[in-house]
C-alpha positions in Angstrom: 47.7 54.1 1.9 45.6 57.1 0.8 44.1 57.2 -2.5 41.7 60.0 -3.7 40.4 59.8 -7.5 38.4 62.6 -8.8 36.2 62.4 -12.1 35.6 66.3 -12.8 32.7 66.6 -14.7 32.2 69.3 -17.4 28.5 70.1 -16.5 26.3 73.7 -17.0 24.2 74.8 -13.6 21.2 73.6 -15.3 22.4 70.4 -15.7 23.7 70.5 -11.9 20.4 71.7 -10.6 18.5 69.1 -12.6 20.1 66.4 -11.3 19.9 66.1 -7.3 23.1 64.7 -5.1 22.4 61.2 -3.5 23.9 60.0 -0.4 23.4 56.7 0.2 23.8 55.0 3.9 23.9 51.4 4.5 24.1 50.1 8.5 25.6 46.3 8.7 23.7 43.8 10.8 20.7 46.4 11.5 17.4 44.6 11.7 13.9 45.7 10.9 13.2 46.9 14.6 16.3 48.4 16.0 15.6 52.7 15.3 13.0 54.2 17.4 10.8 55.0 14.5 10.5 51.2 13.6 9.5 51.0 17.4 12.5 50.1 19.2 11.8 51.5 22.8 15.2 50.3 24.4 17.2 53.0 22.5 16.5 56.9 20.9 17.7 57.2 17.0 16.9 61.2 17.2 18.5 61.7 13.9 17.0 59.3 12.2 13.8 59.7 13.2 13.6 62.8 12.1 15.1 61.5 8.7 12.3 59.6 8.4 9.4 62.1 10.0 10.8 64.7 6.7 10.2 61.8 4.2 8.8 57.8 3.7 9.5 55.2 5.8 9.2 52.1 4.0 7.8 48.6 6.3 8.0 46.1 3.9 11.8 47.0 2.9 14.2 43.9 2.2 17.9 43.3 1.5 19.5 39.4 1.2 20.6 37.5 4.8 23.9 38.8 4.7 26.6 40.9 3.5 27.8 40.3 0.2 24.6 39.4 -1.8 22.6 42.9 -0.7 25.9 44.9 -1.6 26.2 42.7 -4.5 22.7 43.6 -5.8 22.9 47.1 -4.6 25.5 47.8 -6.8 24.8 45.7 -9.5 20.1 46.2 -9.5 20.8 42.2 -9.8 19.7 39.2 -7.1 22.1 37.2 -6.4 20.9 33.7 -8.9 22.1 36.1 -11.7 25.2 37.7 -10.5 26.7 34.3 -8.3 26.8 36.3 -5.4 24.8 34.6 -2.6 26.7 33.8 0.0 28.9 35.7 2.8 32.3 35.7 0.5 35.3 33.2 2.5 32.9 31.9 4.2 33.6 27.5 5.2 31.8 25.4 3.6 30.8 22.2 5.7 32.6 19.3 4.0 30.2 16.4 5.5 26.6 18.1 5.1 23.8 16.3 2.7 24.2 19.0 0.2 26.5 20.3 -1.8 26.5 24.3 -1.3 26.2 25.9 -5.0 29.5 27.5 -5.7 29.5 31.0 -5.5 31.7 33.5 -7.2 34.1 35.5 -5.0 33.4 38.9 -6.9 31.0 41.2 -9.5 31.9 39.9 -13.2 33.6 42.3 -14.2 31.9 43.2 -17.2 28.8 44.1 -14.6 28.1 47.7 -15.1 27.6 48.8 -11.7 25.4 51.6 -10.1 28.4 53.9 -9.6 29.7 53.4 -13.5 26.1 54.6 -14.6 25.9 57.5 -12.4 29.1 59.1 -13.8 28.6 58.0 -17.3 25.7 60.4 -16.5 27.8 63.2 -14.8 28.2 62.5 -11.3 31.1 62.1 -9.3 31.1 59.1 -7.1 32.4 58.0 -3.7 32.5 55.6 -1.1 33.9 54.9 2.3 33.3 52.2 4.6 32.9 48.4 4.5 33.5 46.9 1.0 33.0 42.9 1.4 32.0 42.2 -1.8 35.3 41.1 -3.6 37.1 38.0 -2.4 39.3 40.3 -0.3 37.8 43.0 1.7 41.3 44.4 2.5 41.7 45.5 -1.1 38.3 47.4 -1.4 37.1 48.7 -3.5 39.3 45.8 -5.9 41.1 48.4 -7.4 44.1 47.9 -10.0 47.0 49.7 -10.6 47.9 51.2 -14.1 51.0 53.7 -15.3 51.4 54.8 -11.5 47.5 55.3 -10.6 44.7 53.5 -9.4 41.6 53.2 -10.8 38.8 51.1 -9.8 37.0 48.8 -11.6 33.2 49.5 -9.6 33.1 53.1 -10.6 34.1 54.7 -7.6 35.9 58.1 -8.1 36.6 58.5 -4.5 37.8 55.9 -1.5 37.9 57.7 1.8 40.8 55.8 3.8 38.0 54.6 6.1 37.6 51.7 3.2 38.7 47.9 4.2 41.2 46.7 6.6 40.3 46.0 10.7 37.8 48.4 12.2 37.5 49.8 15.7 33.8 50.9 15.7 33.8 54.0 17.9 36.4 55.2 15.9 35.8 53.6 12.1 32.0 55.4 12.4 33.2 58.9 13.2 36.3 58.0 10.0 33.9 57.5 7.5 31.9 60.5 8.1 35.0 62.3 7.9 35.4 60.5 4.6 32.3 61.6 3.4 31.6 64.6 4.6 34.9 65.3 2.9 33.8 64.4 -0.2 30.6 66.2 -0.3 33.1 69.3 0.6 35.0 69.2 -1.9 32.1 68.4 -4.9 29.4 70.4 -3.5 29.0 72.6 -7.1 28.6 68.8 -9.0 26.3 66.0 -8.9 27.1 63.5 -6.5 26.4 59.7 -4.9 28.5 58.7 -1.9 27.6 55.3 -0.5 28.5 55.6 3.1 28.7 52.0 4.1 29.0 51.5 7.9 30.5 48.7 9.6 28.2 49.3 12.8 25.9 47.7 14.2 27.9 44.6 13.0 30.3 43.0 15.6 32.8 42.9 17.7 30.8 45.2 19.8 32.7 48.4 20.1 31.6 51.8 20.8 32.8 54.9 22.7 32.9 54.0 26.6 30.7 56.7 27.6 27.6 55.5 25.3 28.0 51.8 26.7 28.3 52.8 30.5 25.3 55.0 29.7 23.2 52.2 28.7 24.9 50.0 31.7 23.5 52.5 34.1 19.8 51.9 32.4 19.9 48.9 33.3 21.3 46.9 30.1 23.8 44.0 30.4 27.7 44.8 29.0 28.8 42.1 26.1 30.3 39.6 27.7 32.9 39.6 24.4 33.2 41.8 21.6 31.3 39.0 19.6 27.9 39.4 22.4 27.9 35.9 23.1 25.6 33.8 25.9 23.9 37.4 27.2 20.5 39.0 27.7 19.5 41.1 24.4 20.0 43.5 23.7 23.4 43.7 25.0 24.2 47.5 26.3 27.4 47.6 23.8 25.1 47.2 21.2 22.4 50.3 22.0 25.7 52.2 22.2 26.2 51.0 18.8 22.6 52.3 17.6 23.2 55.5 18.6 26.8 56.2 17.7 25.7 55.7 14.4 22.6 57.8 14.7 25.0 60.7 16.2 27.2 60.4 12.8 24.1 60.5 10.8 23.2 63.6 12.4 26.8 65.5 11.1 26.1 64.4 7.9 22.4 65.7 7.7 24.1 68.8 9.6 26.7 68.9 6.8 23.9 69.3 4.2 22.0 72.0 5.4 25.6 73.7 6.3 26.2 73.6 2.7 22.6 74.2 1.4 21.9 70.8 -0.2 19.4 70.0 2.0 16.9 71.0 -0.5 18.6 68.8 -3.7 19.7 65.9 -2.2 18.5 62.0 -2.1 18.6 60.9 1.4 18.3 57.0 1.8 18.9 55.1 5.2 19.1 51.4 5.3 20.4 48.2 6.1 22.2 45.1 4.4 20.4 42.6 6.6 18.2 41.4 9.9 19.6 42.4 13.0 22.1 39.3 14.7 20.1 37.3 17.2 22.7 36.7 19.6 23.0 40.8 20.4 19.5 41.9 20.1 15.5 40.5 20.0 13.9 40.9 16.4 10.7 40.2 17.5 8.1 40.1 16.0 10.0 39.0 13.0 10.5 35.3 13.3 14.6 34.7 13.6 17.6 37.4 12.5 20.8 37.9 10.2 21.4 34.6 8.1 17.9 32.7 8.0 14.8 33.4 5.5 12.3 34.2 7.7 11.2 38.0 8.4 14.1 38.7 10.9 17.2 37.9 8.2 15.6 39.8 5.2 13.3 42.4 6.7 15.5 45.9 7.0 14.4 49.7 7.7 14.3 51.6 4.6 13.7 55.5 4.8 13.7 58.1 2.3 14.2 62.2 2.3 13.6 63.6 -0.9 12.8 67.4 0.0 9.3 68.5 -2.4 9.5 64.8 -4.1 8.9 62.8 -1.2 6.0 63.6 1.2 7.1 64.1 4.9 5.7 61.8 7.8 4.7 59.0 4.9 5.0 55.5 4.7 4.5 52.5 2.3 4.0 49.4 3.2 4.8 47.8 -0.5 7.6 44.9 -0.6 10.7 46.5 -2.0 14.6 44.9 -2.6 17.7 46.2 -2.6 18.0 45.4 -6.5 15.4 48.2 -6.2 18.2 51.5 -6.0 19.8 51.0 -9.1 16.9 51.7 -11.6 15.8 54.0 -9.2 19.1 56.1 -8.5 19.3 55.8 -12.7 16.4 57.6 -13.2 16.4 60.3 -10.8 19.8 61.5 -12.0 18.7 60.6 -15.7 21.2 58.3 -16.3 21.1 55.0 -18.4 21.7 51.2 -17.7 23.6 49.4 -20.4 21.2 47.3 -22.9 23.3 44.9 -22.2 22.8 44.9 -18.2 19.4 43.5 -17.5 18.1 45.0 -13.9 16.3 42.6 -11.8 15.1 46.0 -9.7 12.3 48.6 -9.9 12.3 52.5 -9.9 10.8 53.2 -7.0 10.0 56.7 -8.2 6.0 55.9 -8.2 6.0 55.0 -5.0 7.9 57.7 -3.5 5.8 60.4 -5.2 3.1 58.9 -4.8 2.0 58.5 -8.2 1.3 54.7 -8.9 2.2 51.3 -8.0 5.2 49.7 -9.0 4.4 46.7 -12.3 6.6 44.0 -10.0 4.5 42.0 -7.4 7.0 39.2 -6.9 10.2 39.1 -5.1 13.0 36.0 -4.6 15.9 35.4 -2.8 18.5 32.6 -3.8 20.4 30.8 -0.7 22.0 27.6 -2.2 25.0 27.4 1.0 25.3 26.7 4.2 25.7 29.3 6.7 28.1 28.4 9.4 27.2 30.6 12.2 23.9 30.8 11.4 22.1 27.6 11.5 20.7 27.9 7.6 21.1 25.3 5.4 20.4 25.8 1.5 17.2 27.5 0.1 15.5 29.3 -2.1 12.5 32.3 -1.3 9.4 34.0 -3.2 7.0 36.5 -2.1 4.4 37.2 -4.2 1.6 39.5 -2.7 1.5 38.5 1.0 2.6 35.0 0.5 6.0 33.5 1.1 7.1 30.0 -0.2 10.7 29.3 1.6 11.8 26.0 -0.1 14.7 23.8 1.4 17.0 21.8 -0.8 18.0 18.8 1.0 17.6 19.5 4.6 16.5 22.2 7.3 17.3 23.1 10.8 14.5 22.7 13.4 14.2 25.5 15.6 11.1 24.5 17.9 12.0 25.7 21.5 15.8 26.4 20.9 17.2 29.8 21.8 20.1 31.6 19.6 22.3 30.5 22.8 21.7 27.0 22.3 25.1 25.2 20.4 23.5 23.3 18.3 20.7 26.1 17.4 18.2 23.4 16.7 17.8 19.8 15.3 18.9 18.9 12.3 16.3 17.3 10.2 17.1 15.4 6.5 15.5 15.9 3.3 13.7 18.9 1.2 10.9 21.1 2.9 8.3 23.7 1.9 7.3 26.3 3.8 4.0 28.6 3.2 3.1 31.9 4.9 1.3 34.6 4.9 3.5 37.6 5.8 0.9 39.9 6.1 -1.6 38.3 8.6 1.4 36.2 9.9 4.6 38.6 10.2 5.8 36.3 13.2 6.0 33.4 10.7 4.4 30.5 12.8 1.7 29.0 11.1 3.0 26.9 7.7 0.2 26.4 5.4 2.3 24.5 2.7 -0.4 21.5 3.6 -3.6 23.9 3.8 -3.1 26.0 1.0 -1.5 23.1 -1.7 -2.2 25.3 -4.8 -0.9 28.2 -3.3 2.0 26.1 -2.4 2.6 24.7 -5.6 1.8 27.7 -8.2 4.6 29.7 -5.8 6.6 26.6 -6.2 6.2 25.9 -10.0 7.4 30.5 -10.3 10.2 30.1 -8.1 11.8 26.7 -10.3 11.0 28.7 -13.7 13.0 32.4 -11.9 15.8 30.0 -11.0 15.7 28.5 -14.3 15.5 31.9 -16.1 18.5 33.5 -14.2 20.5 30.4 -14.6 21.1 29.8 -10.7 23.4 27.6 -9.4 21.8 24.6 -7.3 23.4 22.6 -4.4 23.6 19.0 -5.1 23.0 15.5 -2.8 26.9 15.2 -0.8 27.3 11.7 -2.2 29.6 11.6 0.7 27.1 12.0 3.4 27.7 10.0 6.3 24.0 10.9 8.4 26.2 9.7 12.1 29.2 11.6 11.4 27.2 14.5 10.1 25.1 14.1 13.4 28.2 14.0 15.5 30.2 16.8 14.2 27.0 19.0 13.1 28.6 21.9 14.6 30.3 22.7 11.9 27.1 24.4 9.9 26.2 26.3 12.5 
């Protein structure tokens, strides 16, 4: 099915040239480490690290665990207590863990005025292409409806490239939805525009042109042993391929830009929706990957190319969300949230010109569900500062001298926990000092309760059905 929806906006060339274009590009699975300007030595991102050399490169950049939550709050500048959208959407539930998960909605309200309905309430045409997976039904992204003949969609997207939903076949899907996009960019290039180029890749199954994987064979990487990377030495050849397929497409799009000569009014931003998956690559330093709330499931690159806004070769090292793009995208292109639409983000416009801090100093993260193929049970995050409280609700995996390899990926151990650390002097995550620092622990403790409180999260509950030796015997099941 193609569908192509354009919103033609009536604008004067002042009001084009005073509001730049934004592309926004959002790798899946890609953790903190994996580009060679984050220091990956196993792999060269040439196009991204030049990306990053013409503008800031953020180090202290986060998104949620998983999928649905970081596109949820991209699009919506909310976390994911407000919206109900925490958890990895169809995911099983474990029917004999101690908790129950909090129930979590399968979509945006729809009522939530997203990111891409401000923009073109503010005269820009809007497009995505790429993984969706924040309705209950990827296959229908972007949730669109039909009326009298046409579709619309009810996110605010003008434009789905056909690269949107359905299976993928990464070597191919990649090179589709710069097609999409550079498409798109074509065919708007006199307007103001934001495409959301949302990438399946790095994600699994492992699939990437044959040349690129043989390539990193011959250097002396291991092949996947499936498309899913299980039970082999990380980072998996398949993988690298991955890296820098993607980093090739990013390169035609940055290509596409100066081709056209928007280089010089156009919002670059490169990240990622979570930590990188453990069982494909090595997130060290970062403590753990994709799923858990330590370092390696939240911590993501982040870099921005703002030509004469943004200085080349910077960095900042301040703790920013993904909630943190919609009041920022808002007020470079001038455009207004609803009243009614309370943002849970930041402009980050201070700190990419340089100009001041941001008012925020706290961030949270709500993860009230199991994660089946993950290992995390339910729990709740703050950083404030350099300190990070994780709380656990009713029980906690033990990792201590298991591998992601290992089935199950740690013991199991019953009842609520606190965690303490400092992020900064600590990135690795291995000394708690819930019991050394108790009034750290507690005032982190006592903000977190009233945040949850004040965006009405939902809380998992005590499985009055829990049966400790059956859970015990068939604990497999929440991994």
């Amino acid at each position: 099915m193609r569908i192509l929806l354009l919103f033609l906006c009536s604008l004067g060339g002042s009001a084009v040239a005073a509001q730049p274009n934004i592309l926004h590009i959002l790798a899946d699975d890609m953790g903190w480490n994996a580009l060679s300007c984050y220091g990956n030595k196993d792999v060269s991102t040439p196009n991204l690290d030049r990306l990053a050399a013409q503008g800031m490169r953020f180090t202290s950049a986060y998104a949620d665990a998983q999928c649905s939550p970081t596109r949820a709050a991209f699009l919506s500048g909310q976390f994911g207590a407000r919206t109900g959208v925490f958890k990895v959407l169809n995911e099983k539930e474990p029917s004999r863990a101690p908790m129950l998960s909090a129930e979590a909605n399968a979509a945006l309200a729809p009522e939530v005025a997203t990111l891409a309905t401000t923009l073109r309430k503010a005269g820009y045409t809007t497009g995505i292409s790429g993984k969706w997976h924040i309705a209950n039904n990827a296959s229908v992204a972007p949730l669109r409806k039909q009326r009298d003949g046409k579709y619309f969609d009810g996110y605010g997207f003008d434009f789905a490239g056909e690269a949107n939903g359905g299976e993928h076949h990464e070597d191919k899907t990649v090179t589709a939805i710069t097609d999409d996009i550079i498409r798109f960019i074509e065919m708007n290039k006199d307007r103001p525009w934001f495409a959301f180029v949302s990438h399946f890749s790095p994600h699994t199954p492992l699939e990437a042109p044959e040349a690129l994987i043989a390539k990193h064979v011959a250097r002396g990487f291991k092949r996947a042993e499936s498309n899913e990377g299980k039970s082999t030495e990380r980072p998996i050849a398949n993988y690298l391929a991955m890296l820098e397929h993607l980093d090739n497409e990013v390169g035609r799009l940055l290509a596409k830009l100066d081709e056209l000569k928007l280089h010089e009014r156009t919002v670059v931003v490169f990240t990622s929706d979570n930590g990188g998956l453990s069982r494909v690559t090595k997130n060290t330093p970062l403590r753990e990957g994709k799923g858990a709330p330590y370092e390696g499931g939240i911590r993501v690159p982040l870099i921005v190319r703002w030509p004469e806004k943004v200085k080349a070769e910077s960095s900042c090292d301040v703790p920013v969300h993904a909630v943190d793009f919609y009041p920022t995208y808002a007020v470079i292109a001038g455009a207004t949230p609803p009243a009614k639409h309370p943002l849970d983000g930041e402009s980050l416009l201070a700190l990419l010109e340089q100009t001041g801090a941001l008012k925020r100093t706290t961030l949270y993260w709500h993860m009230p569900t199991y994660t089946t193929n993950y290992g995390r049970t339910p729990c709740a995050v703050i950083r404030e500062g350099d300190w990070k409280l994780i709380h656990w609700f009713g029980d906690y995996l033990d990792t201590t001298g298991f591998t992601p390899d290992d089935k199950p990926y740690g013991k199991l151990v019953i009842g609520p926990r606190t965690e303490l650390y400092n992020v900064r002097e600590d990135i690795c995550e291995t000394r708690d000092l819930a019991t050394e620092r108790p009034k750290k622990t507690m005032h982190l403790t006592n903000a977190l309760n009233a945040w949850l409180k004040r965006t009405g999260a939902k809380l998992p509950k005590e499985n009055p059905g829990f049966d400790e030796k059956r859970w015990w015997t068939s604990g497999r099941e929440a991994r």
